[in-house]
N, C-alpha and C positions, 0 to 999 in steps of 0.2 A: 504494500500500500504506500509506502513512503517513496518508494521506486517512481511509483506510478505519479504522486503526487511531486515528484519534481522532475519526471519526462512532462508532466503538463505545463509546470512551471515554464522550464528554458521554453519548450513550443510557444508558450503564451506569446514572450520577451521577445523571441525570434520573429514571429508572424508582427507583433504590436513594431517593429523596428524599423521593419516594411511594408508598412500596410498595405497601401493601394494595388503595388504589384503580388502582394501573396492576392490580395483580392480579384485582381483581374487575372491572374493564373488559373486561380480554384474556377474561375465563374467558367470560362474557356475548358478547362480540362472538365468539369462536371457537365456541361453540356454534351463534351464528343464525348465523352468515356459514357454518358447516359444514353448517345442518340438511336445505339443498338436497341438501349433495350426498352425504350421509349418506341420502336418501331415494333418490335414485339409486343407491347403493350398493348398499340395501337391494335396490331392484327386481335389481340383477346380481346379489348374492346367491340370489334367488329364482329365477329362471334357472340360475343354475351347480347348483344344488342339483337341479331339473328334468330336468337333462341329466349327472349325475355321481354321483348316491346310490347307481345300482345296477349292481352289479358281476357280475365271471362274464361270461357270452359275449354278456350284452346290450348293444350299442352304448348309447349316447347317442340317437344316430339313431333305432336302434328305439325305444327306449323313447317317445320322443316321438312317433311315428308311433302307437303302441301305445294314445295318449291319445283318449280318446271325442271325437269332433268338438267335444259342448260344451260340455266340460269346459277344452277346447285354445281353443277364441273365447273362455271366462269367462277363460281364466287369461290371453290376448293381451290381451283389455281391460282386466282390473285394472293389468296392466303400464304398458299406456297411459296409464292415471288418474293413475298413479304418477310417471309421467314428464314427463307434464303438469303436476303439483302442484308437484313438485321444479323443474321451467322457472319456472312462475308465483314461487314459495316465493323464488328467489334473484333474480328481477327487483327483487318489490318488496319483499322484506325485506330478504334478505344483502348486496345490494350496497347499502343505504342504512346500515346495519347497519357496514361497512366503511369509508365516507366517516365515520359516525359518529366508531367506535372509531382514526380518523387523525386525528382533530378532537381528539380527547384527550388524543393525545398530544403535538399540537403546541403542546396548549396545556399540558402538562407539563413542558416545555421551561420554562419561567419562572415557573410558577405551578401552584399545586396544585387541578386540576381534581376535581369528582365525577364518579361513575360514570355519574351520570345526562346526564351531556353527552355521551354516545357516543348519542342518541337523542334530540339535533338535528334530524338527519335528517330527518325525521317531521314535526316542528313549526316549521322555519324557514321555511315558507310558501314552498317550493321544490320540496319532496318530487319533484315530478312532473320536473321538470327533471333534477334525480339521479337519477329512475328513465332516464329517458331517457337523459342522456350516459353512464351506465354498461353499460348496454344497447349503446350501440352503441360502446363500446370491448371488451365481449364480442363484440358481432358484427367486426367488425373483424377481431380476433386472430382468431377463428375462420376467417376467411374467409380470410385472410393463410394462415393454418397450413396450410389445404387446399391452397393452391397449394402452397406449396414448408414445409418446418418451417423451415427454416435465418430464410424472411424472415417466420415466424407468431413465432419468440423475437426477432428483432429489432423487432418492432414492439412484441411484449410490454413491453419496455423502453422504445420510445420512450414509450406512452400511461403509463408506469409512475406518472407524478407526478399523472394527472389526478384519483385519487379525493382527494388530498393537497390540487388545488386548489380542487375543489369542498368541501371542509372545510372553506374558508377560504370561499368564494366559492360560494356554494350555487344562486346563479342567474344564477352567468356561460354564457355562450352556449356550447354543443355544443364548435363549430367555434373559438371561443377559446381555448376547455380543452385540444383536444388541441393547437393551434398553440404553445398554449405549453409544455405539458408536452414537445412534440417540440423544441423551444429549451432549454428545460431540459435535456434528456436529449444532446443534439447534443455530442459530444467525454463524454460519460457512461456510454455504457451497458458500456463492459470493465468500467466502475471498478465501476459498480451489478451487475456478473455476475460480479467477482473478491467482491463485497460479499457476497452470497449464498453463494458457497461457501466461506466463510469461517465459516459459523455448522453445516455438517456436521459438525463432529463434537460442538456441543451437541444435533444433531439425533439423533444416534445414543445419548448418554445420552439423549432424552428415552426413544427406543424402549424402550434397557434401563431406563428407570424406572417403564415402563406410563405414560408420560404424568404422571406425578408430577413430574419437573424443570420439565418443558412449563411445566406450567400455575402454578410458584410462583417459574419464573425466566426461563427460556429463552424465552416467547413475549414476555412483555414488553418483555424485551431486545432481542429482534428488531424489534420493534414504535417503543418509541423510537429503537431506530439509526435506522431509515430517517425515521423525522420529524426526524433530524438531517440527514440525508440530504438530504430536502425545503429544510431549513432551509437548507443550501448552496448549492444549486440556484435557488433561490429570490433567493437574495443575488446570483449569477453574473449571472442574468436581471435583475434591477435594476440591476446594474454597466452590461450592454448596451444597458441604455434600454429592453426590452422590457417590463416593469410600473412602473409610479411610486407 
């Protein structure tokens, strides 16, 4: 707990030293890193909508049944496009997008970065390497989850440092990344899951503020804790001899 209360500490100090540009960082990278999945929103949206607008003695069931053959394949395939876009969308943007907007803040920690360093990413002649080992720490957690949830959040945790390390390290290898970030995370992950629910009840004014606190306090906050976070983490694993 003390840990945690002064990784929030320094984040605080750090974000508050720069304000505007942690600001207009967060607001940019929560947009693209959201747009995926705001697109898949959209497609459940249009679905629930589909099977719930009309009321009285009509099921859901009927009503869909009720649908002209190709009317029912145009609306299965626009869904599909949609779904597909949203996959594509967060491969190669959001998660580059995310190593980004970590890169920013680590480097906020000491120094006052621009906005335009969250899109790194892109042009550190790496891109395709971060597409990849992000990709497959989504596939991972996913596959994890399917077997059991309990070992889909504990792995969540262990791979938690890798897009942190690729910030720093844009074309370190796959299988490095997560070896380390699992080192990193090793006697970590209560402290980084009491960390998280520690920022609930900023998350509850953001709701009451329509996203107004969100976006000119609270996401930044969150954002530099955990590159304090990284920062510890990081130190621990050089104490142990695992990076030099």
């Amino acid at each position: 707990m003390y840990l945690n209360t002064e990784l929030k500490m320094n984040g605080k100090n750090a974000f508050r030293r720069n304000y505007w540009p942690c600001v207009g960082a967060t607001l940019v990278v929560s947009l693209l890193t959201g747009g995926g999945t705001s697109v898949a929103s959209n497609a459940s949206d249009v679905s629930s909508l589909a099977t719930n607008t009309f009321s009285g003695s009509t099921s859901a069931t009927d009503y869909i049944m009720s649908i002209p053959t190709g009317l029912a394949g145009m609306a299965v395939s626009i869904l599909g496009v949609v779904a597909i876009l949203a996959v594509l969308f967060s491969l190669f943007v959001s998660n580059v997008m995310e190593v980004g907007g970590n890169r920013f803040f680590i480097q906020n920690r000491d120094s006052a970065p621009t906005v335009g360093t969250i899109f790194d990413g892109f042009k550190s002649g790496n891109y395709l390497n971060i597409v990849k080992t992000m990709f497959l720490k989504d596939l991972y957690t996913f596959l994890w989850t399917l077997l059991l949830i309990i070992p889909g959040i504990v792995k969540s945790f262990e791979y938690l440092m890798v897009p942190y390390i690729l910030a720093e390290n844009p074309g370190m290898d796959s299988r490095e990344a997560f070896a380390l970030s699992k080192q990193m995370m090793d006697g970590e992950k209560a402290n980084a899951f009491m960390l998280g629910l520690s920022f609930i009840g900023w998350d509850i004014l953001t709701i009451i503020t329509c996203g107004i606190a969100g976006v000119f306090y609270v996401y930044p906050y969150v954002y530099a804790t955990y590159a304090e976070l990284y920062a510890y983490n990081k130190e621990k694993a050089f104490q142990q001899g695992w990076i030099h």
